[in-house]
FIKOLZA-1660 file (N, C-alpha, C; in steps of 0.1 Angstrom, whole numbers, plus 5000, padded with zeros to 4 digits):
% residues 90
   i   px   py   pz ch aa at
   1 8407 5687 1518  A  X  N
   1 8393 5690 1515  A  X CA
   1 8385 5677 1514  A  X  C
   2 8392 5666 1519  A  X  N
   2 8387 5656 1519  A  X CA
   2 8376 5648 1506  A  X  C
   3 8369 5647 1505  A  X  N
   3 8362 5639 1491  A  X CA
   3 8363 5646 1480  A  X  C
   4 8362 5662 1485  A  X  N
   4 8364 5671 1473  A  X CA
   4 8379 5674 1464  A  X  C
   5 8390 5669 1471  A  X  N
   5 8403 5669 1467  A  X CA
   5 8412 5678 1475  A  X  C
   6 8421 5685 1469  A  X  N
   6 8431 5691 1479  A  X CA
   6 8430 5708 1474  A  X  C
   7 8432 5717 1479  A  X  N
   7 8437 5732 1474  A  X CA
   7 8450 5734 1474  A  X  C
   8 8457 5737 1462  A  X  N
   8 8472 5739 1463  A  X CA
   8 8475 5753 1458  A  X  C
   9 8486 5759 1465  A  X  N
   9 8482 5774 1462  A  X CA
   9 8501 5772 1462  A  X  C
  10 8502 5779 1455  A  X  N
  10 8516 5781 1450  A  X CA
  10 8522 5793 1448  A  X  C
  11 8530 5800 1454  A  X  N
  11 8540 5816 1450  A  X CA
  11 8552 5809 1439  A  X  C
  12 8549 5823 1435  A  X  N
  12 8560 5823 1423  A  X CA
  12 8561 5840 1419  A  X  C
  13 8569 5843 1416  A  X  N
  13 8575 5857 1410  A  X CA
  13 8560 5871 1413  A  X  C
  14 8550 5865 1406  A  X  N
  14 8536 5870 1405  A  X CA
  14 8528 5870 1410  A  X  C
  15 8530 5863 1422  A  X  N
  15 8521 5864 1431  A  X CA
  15 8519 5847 1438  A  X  C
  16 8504 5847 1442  A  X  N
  16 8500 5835 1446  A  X CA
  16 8490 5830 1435  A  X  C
  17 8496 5814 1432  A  X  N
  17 8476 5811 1426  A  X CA
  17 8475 5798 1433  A  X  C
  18 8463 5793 1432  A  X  N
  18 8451 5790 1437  A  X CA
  18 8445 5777 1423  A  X  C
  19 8448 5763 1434  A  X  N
  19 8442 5757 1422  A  X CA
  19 8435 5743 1425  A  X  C
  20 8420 5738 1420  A  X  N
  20 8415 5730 1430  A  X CA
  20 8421 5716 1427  A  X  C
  21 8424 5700 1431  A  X  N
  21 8432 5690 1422  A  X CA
  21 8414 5684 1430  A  X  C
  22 8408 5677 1421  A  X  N
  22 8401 5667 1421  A  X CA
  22 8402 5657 1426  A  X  C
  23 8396 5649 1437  A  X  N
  23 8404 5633 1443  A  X CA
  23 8398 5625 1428  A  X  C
  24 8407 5614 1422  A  X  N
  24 8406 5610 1409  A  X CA
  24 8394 5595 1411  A  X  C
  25 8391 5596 1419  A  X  N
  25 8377 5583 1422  A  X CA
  25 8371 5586 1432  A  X  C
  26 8356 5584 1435  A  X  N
  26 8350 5589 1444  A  X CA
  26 8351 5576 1452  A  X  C
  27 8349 5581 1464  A  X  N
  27 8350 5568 1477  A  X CA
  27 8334 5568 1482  A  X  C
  28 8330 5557 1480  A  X  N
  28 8313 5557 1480  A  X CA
  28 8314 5551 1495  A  X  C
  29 8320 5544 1501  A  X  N
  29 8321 5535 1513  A  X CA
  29 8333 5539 1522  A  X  C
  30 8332 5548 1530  A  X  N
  30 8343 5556 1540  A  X CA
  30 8341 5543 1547  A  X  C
  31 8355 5537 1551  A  X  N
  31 8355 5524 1562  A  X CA
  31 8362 5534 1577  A  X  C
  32 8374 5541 1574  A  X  N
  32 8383 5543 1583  A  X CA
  32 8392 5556 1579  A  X  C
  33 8389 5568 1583  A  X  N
  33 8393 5580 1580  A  X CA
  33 8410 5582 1584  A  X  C
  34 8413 5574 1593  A  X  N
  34 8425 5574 1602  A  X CA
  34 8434 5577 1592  A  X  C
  35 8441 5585 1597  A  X  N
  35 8461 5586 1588  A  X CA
  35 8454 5592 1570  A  X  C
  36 8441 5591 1567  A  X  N
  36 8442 5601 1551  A  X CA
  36 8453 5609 1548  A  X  C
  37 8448 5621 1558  A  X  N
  37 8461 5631 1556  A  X CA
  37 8472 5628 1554  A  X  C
  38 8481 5617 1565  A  X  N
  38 8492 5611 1562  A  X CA
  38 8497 5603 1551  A  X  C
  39 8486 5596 1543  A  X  N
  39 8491 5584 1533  A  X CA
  39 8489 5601 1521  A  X  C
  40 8480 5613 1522  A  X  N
  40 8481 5621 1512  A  X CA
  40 8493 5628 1511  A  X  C
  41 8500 5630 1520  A  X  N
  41 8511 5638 1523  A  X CA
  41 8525 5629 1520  A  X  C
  42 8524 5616 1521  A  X  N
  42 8534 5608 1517  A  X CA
  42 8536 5608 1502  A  X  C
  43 8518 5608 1494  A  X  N
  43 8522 5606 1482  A  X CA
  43 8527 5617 1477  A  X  C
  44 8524 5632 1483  A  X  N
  44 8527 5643 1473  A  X CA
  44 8540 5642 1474  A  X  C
  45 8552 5642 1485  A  X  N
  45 8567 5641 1489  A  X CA
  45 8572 5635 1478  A  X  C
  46 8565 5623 1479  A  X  N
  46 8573 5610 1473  A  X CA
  46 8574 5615 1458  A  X  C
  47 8564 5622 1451  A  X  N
  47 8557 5629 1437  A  X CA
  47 8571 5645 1437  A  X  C
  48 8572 5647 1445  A  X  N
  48 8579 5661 1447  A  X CA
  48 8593 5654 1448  A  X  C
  49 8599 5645 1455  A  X  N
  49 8609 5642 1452  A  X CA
  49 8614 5635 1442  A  X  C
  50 8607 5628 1431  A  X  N
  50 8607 5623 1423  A  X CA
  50 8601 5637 1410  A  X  C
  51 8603 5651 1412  A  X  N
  51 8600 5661 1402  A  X CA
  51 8592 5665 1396  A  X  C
  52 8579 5655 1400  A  X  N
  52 8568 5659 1395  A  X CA
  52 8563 5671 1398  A  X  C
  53 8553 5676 1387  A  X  N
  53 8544 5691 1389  A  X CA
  53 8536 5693 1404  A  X  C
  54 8540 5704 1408  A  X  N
  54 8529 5700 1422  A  X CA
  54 8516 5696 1417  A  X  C
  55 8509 5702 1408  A  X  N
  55 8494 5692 1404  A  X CA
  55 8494 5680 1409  A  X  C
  56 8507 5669 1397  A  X  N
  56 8510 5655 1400  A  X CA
  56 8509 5651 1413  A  X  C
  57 8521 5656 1424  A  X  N
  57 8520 5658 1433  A  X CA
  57 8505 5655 1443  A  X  C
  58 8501 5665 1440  A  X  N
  58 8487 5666 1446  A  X CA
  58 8477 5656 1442  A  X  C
  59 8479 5652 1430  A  X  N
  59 8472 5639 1423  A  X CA
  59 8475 5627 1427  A  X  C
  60 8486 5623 1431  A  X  N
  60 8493 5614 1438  A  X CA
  60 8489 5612 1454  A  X  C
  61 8494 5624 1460  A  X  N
  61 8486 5625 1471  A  X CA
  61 8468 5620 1475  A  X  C
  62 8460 5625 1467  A  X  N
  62 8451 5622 1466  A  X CA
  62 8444 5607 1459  A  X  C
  63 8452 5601 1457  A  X  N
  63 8448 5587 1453  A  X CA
  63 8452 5583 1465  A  X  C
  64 8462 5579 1468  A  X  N
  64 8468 5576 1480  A  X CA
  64 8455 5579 1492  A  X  C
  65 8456 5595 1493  A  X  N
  65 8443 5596 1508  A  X CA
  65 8433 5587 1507  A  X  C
  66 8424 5591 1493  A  X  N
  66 8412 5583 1492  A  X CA
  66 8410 5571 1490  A  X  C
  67 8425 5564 1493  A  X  N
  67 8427 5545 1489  A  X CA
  67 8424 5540 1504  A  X  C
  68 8429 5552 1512  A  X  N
  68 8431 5547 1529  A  X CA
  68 8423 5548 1533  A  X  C
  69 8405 5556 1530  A  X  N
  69 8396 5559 1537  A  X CA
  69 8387 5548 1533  A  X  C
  70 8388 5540 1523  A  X  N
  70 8383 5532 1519  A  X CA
  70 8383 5518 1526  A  X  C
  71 8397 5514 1535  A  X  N
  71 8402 5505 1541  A  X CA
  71 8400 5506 1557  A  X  C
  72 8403 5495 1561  A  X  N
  72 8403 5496 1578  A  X CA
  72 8420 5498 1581  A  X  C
  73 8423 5503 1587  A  X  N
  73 8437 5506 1591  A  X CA
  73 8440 5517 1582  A  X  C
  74 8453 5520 1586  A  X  N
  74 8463 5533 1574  A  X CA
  74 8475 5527 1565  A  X  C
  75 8475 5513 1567  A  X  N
  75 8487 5507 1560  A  X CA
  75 8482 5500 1548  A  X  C
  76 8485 5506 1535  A  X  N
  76 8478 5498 1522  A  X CA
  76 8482 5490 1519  A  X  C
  77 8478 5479 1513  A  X  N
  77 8483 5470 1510  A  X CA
  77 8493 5476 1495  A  X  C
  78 8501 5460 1494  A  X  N
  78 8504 5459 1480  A  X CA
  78 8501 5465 1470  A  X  C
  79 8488 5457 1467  A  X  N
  79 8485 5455 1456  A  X CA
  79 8476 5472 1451  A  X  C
  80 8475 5480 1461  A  X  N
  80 8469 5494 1458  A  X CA
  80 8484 5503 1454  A  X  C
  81 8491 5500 1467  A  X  N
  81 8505 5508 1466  A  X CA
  81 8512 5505 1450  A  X  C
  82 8513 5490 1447  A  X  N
  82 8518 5492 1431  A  X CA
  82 8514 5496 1425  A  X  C
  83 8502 5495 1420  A  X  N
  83 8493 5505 1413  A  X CA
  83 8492 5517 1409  A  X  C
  84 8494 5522 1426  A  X  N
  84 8494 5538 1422  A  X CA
  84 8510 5546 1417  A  X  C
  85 8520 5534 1419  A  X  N
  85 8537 5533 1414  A  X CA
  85 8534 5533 1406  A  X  C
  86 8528 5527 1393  A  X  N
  86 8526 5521 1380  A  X CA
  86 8521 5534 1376  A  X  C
  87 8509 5535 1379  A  X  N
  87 8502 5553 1374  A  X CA
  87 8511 5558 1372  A  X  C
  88 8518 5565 1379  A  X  N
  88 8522 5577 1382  A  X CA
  88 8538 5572 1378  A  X  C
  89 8546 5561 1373  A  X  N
  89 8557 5555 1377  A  X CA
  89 8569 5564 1382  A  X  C
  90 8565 5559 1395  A  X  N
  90 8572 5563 1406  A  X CA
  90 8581 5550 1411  A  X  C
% end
């Protein structure tokens, strides 16, 4: 959903729900949209393999997208990638 965050909709026993995750900082200055999806999708995995709540997950994911649209290229540096390890410690 891009600046607006992600839709995560989850089954479980009861059905489906439906839940919106916020991107956690607004990106005032889009440099380079390239690979978002992919740096978001890395973080939720990496969040899912490491047992976080899909929320986390998705929160993860979404720092991650909105770090890369900010930058030129899709490869983040360091100093964002620790950061968002440290948050979340991953």
């Amino acid at each position: 959903m891009g600046k607006d965050g992600a839709m995560i909709y989850h089954k479980d026993k009861t059905g489906i729900e439906s839940r919106r995750v916020p991107t956690p900082f607004t990106v005032t200055d889009i440099v380079d949209p390239t690979r978002a999806g992919d740096n978001f999708k890395a973080g939720f995995l990496v969040g899912y393999m490491k047992g976080r709540s899909i929320i986390e997950c998705a929160q993860i994911g979404n720092e991650l997208g909105a770090a890369c649209v900010g930058q030129k290229g899709d490869i983040l540096p360091e100093e964002i990638t620790s950061g968002i390890k440290a948050k979340y410690d991953l």
